[in-house]
C-alpha positions as CSV (number, residue, x, y, z in Angstrom):
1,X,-79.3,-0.4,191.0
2,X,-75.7,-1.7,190.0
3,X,-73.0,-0.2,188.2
4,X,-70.8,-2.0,185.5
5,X,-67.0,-1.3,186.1
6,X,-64.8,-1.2,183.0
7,X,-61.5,-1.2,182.5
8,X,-60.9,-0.5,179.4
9,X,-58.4,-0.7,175.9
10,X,-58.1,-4.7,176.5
11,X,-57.8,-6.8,173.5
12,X,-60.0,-9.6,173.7
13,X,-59.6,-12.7,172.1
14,X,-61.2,-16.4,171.5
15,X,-64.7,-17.5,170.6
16,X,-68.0,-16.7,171.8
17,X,-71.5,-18.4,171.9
18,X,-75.0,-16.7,171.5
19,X,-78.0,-17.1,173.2
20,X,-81.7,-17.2,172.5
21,X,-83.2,-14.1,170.9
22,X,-85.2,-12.5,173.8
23,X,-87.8,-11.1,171.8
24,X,-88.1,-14.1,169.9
25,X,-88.6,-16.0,173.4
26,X,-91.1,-13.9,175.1
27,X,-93.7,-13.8,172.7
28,X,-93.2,-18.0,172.0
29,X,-93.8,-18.6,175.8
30,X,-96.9,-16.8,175.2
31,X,-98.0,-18.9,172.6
32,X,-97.7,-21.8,174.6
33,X,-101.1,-20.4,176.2
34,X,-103.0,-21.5,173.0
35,X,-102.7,-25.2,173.8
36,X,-103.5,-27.8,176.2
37,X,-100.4,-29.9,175.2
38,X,-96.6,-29.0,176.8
39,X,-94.5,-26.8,175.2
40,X,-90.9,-27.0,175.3
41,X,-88.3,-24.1,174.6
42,X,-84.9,-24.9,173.6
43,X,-82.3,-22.3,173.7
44,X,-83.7,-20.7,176.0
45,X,-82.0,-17.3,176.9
46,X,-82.0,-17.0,181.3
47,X,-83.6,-13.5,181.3
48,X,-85.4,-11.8,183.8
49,X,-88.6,-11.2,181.5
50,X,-89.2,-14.6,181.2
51,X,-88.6,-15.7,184.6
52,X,-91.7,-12.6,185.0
53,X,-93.7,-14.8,182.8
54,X,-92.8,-18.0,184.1
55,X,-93.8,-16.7,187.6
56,X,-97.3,-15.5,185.8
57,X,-98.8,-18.7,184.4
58,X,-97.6,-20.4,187.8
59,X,-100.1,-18.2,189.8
60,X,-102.8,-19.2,186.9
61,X,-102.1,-22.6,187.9
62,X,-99.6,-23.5,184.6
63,X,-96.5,-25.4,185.0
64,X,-93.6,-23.0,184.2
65,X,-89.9,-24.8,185.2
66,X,-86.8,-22.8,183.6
67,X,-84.0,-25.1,182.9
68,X,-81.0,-22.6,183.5
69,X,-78.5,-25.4,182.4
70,X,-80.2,-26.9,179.7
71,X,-81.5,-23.7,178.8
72,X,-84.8,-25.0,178.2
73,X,-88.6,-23.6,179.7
74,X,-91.4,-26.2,179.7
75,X,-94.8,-25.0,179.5
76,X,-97.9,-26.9,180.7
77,X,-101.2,-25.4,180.8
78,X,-103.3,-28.1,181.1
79,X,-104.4,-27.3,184.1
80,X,-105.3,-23.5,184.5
81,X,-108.0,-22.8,186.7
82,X,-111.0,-20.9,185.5
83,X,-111.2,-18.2,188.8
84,X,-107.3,-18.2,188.6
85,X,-105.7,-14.6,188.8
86,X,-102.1,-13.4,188.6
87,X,-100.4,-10.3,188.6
88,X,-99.6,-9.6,185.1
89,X,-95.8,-8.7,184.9
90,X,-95.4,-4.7,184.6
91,X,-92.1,-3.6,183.1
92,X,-92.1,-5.0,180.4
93,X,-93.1,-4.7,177.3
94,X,-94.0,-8.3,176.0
95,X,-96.8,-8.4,178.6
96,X,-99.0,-7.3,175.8
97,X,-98.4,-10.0,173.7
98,X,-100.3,-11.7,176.7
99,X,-103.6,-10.2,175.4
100,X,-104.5,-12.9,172.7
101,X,-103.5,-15.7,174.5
102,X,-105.5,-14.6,177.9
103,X,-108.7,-13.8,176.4
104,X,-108.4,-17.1,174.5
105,X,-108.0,-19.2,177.7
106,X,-110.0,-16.9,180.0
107,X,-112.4,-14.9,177.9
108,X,-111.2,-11.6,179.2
109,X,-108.0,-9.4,180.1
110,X,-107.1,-6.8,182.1
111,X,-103.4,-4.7,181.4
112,X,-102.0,-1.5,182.8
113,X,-101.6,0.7,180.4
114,X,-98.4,1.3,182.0
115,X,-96.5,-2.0,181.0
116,X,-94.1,-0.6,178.4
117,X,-91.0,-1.6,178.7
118,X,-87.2,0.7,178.0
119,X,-87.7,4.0,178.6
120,X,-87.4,4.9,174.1
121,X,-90.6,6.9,174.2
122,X,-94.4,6.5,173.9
123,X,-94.9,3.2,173.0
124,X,-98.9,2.9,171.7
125,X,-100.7,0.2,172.7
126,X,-103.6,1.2,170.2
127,X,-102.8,-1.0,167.7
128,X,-103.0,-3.9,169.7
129,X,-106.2,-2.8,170.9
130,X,-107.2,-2.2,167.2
131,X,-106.4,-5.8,166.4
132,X,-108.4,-7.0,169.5
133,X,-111.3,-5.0,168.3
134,X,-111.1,-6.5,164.6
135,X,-111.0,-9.7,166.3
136,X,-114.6,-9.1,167.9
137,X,-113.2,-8.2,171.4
138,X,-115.1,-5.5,173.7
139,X,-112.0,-2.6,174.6
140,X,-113.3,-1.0,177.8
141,X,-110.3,1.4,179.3
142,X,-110.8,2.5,183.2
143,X,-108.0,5.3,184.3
144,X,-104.8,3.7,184.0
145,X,-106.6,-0.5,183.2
146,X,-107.9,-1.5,179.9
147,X,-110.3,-4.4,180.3
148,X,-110.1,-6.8,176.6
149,X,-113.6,-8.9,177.1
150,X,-113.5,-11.7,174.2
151,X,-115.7,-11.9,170.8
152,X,-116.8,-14.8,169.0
153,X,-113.8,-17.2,169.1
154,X,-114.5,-18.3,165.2
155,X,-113.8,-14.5,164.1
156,X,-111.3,-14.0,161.7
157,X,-109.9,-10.1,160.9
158,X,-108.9,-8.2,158.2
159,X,-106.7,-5.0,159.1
160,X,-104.0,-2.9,157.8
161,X,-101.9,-1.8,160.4
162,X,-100.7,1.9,160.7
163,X,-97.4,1.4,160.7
164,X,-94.8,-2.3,161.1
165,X,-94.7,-2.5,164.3
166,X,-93.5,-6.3,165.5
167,X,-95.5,-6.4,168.7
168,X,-98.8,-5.8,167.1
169,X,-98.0,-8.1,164.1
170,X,-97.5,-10.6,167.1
171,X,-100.3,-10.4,169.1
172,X,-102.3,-10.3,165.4
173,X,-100.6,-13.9,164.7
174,X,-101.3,-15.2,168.5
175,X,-105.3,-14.4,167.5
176,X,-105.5,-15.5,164.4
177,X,-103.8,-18.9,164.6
178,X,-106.3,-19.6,167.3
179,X,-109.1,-19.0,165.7
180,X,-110.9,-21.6,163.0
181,X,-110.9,-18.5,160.3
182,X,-108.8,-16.7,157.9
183,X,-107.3,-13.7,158.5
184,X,-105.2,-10.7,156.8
185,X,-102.5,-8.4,158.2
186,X,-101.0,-5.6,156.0
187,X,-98.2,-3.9,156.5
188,X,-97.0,-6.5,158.7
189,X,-93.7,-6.2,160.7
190,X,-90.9,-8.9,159.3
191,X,-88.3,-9.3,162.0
192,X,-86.5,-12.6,162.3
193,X,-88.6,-13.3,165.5
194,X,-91.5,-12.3,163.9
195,X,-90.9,-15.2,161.3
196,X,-89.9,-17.2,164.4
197,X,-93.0,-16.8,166.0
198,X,-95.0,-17.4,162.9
199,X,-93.4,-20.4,162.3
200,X,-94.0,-21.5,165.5
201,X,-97.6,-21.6,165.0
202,X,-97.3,-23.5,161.7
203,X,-95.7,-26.6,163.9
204,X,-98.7,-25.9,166.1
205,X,-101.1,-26.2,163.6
206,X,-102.2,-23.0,162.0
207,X,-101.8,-22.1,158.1
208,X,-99.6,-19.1,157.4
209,X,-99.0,-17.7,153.9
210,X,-96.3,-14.8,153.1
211,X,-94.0,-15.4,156.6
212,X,-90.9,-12.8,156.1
213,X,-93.4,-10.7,154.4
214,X,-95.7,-7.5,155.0
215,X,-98.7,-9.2,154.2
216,X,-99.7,-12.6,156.4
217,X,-102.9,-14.5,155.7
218,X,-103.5,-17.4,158.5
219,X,-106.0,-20.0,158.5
220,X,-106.4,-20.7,162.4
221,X,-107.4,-23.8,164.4
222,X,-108.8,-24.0,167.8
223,X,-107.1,-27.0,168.3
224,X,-103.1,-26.0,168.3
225,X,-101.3,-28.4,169.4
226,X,-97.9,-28.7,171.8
227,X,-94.5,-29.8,171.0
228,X,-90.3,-28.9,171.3
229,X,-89.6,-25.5,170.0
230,X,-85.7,-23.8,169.4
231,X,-85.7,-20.5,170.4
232,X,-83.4,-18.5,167.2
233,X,-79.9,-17.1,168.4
234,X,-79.9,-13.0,169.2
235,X,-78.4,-11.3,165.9
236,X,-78.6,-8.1,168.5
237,X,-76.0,-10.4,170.8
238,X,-74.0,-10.8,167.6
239,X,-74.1,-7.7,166.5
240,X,-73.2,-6.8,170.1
241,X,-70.0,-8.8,170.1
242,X,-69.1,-7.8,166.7
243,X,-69.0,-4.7,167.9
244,X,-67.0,-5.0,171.0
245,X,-64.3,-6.7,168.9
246,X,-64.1,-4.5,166.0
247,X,-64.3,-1.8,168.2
248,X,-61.6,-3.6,170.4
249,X,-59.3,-4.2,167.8
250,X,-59.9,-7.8,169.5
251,X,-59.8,-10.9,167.5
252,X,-63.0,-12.8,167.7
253,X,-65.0,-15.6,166.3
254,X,-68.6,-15.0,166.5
255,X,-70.6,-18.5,165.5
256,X,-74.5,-18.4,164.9
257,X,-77.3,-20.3,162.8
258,X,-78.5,-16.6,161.8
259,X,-75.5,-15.0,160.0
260,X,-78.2,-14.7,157.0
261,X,-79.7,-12.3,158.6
262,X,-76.4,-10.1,159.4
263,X,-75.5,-8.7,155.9
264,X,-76.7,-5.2,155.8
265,X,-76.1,-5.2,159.7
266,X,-72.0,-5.9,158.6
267,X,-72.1,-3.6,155.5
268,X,-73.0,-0.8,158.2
269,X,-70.5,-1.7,160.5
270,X,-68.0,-1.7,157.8
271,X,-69.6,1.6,156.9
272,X,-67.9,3.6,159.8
273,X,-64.4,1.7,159.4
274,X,-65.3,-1.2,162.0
275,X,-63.2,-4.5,160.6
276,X,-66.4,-7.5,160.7
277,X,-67.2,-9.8,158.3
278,X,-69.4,-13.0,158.0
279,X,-67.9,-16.4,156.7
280,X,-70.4,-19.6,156.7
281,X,-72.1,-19.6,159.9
282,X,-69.4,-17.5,162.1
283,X,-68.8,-13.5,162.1
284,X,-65.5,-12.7,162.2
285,X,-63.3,-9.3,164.1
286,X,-60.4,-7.7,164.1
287,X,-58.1,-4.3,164.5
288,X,-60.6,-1.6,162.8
289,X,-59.1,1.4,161.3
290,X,-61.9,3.6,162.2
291,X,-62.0,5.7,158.7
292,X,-65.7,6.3,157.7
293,X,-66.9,5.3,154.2
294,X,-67.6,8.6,151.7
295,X,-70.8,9.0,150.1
296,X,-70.6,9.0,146.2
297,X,-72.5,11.6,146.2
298,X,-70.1,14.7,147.2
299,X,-72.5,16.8,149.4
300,X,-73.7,13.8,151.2
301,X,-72.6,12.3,154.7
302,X,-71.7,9.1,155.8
303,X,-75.7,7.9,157.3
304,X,-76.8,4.8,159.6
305,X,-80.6,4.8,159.2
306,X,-82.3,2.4,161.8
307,X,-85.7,1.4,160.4
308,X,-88.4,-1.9,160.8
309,X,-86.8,-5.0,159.2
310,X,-85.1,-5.4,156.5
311,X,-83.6,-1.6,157.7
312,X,-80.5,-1.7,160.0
313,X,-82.4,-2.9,163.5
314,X,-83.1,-0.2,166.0
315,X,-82.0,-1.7,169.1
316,X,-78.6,-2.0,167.3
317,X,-77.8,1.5,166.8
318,X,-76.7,2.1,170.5
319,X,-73.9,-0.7,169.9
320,X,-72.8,1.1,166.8
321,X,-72.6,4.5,167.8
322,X,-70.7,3.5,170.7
323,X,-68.6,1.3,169.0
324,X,-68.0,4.5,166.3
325,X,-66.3,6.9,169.6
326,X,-63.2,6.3,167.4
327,X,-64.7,7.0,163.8
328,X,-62.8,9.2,161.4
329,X,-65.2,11.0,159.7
330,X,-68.7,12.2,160.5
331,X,-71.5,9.9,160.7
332,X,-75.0,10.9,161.0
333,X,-77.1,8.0,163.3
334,X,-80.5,8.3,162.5
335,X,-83.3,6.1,164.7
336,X,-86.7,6.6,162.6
337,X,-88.7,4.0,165.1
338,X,-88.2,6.0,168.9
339,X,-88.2,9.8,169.6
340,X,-86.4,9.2,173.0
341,X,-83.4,6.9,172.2
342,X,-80.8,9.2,171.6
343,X,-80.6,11.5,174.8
344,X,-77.9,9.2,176.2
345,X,-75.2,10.9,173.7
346,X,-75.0,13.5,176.5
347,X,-73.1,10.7,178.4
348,X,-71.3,9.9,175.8
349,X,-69.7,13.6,175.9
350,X,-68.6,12.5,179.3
351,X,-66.5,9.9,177.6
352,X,-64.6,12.5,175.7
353,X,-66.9,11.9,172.2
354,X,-68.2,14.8,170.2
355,X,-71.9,14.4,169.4
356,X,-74.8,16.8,168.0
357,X,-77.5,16.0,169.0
358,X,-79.9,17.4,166.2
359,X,-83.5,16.4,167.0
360,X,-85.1,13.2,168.7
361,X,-84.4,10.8,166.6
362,X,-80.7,12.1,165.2
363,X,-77.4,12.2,166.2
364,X,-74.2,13.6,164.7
365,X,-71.3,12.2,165.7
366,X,-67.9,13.8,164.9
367,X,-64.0,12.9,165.3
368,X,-63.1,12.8,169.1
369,X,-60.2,15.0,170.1
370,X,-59.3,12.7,173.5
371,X,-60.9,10.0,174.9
372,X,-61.5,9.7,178.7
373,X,-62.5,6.9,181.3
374,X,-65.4,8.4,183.4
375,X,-68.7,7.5,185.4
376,X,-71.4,7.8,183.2
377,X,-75.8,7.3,183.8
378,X,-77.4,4.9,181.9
379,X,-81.0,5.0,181.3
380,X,-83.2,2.2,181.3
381,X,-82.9,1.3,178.0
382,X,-80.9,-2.3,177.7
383,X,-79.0,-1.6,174.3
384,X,-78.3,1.6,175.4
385,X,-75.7,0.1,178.5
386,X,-74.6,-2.3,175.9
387,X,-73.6,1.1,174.1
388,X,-72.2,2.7,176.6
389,X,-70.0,-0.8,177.5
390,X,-69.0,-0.9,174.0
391,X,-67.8,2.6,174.8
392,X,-65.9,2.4,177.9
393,X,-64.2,-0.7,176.9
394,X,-62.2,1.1,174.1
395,X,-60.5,3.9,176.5
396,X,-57.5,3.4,178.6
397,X,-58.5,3.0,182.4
398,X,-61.3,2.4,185.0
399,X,-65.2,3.8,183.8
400,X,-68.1,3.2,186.1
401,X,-71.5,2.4,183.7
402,X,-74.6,3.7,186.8
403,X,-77.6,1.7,186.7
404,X,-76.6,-1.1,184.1
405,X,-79.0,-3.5,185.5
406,X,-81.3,-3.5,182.3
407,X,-78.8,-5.5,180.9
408,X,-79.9,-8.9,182.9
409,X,-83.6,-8.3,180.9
410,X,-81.9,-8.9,177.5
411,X,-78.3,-10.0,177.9
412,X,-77.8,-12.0,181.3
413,X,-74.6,-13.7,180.6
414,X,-73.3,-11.0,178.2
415,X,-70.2,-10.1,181.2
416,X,-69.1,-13.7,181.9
417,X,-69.0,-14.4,178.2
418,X,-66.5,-11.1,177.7
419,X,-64.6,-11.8,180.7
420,X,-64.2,-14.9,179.6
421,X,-62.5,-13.9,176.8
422,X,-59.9,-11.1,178.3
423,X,-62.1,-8.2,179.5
424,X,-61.6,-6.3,182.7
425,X,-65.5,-6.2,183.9
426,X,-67.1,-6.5,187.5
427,X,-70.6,-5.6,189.2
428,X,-70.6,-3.4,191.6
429,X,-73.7,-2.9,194.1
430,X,-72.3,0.9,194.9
């Protein structure tokens, strides 16, 4: 594993680019299994998940070629062989959004259950199971393998899920859209890759009503058809830099086609005294004063609630509470989605900041006496090294982030982007 070395209290100045939403591009390469025509993704972000993939449909006998320069994948899968087999890619959690599009190629698929991705908790694959079911599928789970045997390929569904989750509203879309039927999801996740992906399968051919919504009805095809697909920029890479150069007290110019979607993200940045703003199509930073926004109310306290779209984005609240080391106030982070993404405040202590931690999904953070450089473990979560980055990089000398490699899965060229702008970062393999 590497460490991230930081060197910290730099201001930081100049523009920055974003890339391609990683969960937005991971779930559309699997789409591309529903056709027989070539896909191409533009904006394409170089992680290591969808090299993973790439590497999967080759061994099926796809064509997979990952433009680094271009930043553009193009998908062929014209010529998959029926006795292919591949090693499905175990780490990560997308590989379940592989489910839908395997049995409709194949007939049948086979995950291990142990393909989950960060380390935030139990993360359920029933309700993708559920949706195979609903679909007509045969579920068979074998000790640690669950064996998905395809149903009558002209079955619609009609389910309401337990709860939004965005992977199981995905691999719900992926079946539907390729199947000649109508189907209904309630209580469907609404994430901007969600829509993404849903509109994806519009230009491919399938019917969606009520995309950006908790309720999707698709009429499917089993004909989709190919074509050249931009993959959406990251608002977590924009919330990411945002953070770094409110945090910073850096002057930066964030530009993005999805600043629409970053209003309640600002208003809670603002929230804990960090200086961002949106104009047109760029997000703006500058020296933050750090003082924490009241409640009305008297009794209250000052709360950042992460929640499923349209709440503040859980795999944003690692950026913000480092960014908030400095805060002037107390500020009560609470993540409603995982029970085990909030144990890493104990390495924030190391950094000199005063956290309670009050139960598994909340964190009070209160007004740091002195902050320190230090070495500090990340776990193997990816926003939660961004968080600790964000950290370090306000605090006057040399921090060492352990185990940072997570990063490359969602942010590859997140450290030659900030150095590129003034910050003091280097790998190390020690």
């Amino acid at each position: 594993m590497s460490s991230l070395i930081v060197r910290g209290n730099k201001r930081l100045s100049g523009d920055l680019a974003v890339s391609g939403n990683k969960n937005a591009a991971l779930p559309m390469m699997c789409a591309s299994l529903l056709t027989e025509e070539t896909v191409t993704l533009t904006n394409f972000p170089p992680i290591s998940d969808g090299r993973k993939i790439a590497t999967f449909f080759e061994q099926l006998g796809s064509r997979a070629v990952i433009d680094r320069i271009r930043h553009e994948v193009t998908l062929d899968h014209a010529a998959l062989r029926a006795d292919a087999t591949g090693d499905v890619p175990s780490g990560i959690r997308s590989a379940v959004l592989l489910i839908a599009p395997i049995v409709h190629r194949f007939g049948q698929f086979a995950i291990d259950l142990g393909s989950k991705g960060c380390a935030l908790g139990i993360r359920e694959i029933d309700p993708h199971l559920l949706i195979a079911r609903a679909f007509g599928c045969e579920v068979e789970i074998d000790g640690g393998l669950c064996t998905i045997e395809g149903g009558p390929k002209s079955q619609g569904a009609d389910i309401w899920l337990d709860y939004q989750s965005v992977t199981a509203t995905e691999t719900f879309a992926l079946f539907a859209a390729s199947r000649p039927a109508r189907s209904v999801l309630t209580n469907a996740a609404s994430e901007p890759h969600v829509r993404h992906l849903c509109e994806m399968l519009v230009s491919m051919g399938a019917r969606i009503e009520g995309i950006g919504t908790s309720r999707l009805v698709i009429e499917g095809t089993d004909r989709l058809v190919g074509g050249r697909f931009a993959v959406i920029d990251d608002h977590h890479e924009v919330a990411t830099y945002a953070a770094i150069g409110a945090a910073t007290g850096s002057t930066l110019t964030i530009r993005s086609s999805v600043t629409a979607d970053m209003e309640l993200i600002v208003r809670q940045f603002r929230k804990v005294g960090l200086n961002v703003r949106i104009e047109g199509d760029a997000v703006l930073t500058g020296p933050s004063d750090f003082r924490v926004e009241r409640p009305l109310t008297p009794e209250g306290i000052t709360k950042i609630e992460a929640a499923p779209w349209p709440y503040f984005p859980a795999d944003i609240l690692p950026q913000i509470i480092g960014a908030s080391i400095q805060a002037k106030g107390e500020v009560l982070f609470w993540n409603k989605v995982y029970e085990g993404a909030l144990f890493w405040s104990a390495e924030l202590a190391k950094l000199g900041a005063r956290t309670n931690l009050s139960d598994p999904h909340r964190l009070l953070l209160m007004r740091a006496e002195e902050l320190r450089p230090n070495v500090v473990e990340a776990p193997y979560i990816i926003r939660v090294v961004v968080g600790l980055l964000i950290a370090a990089m306000q605090i006057e000398g040399r921090s060492v982030i352990r185990n940072a490699d997570p990063l490359d899965r969602a942010h590859p060229d997140l450290i030659a982007k900030l150095r590129g702008v003034g910050a003091d970062l280097e790998w190390s393999d020690t």
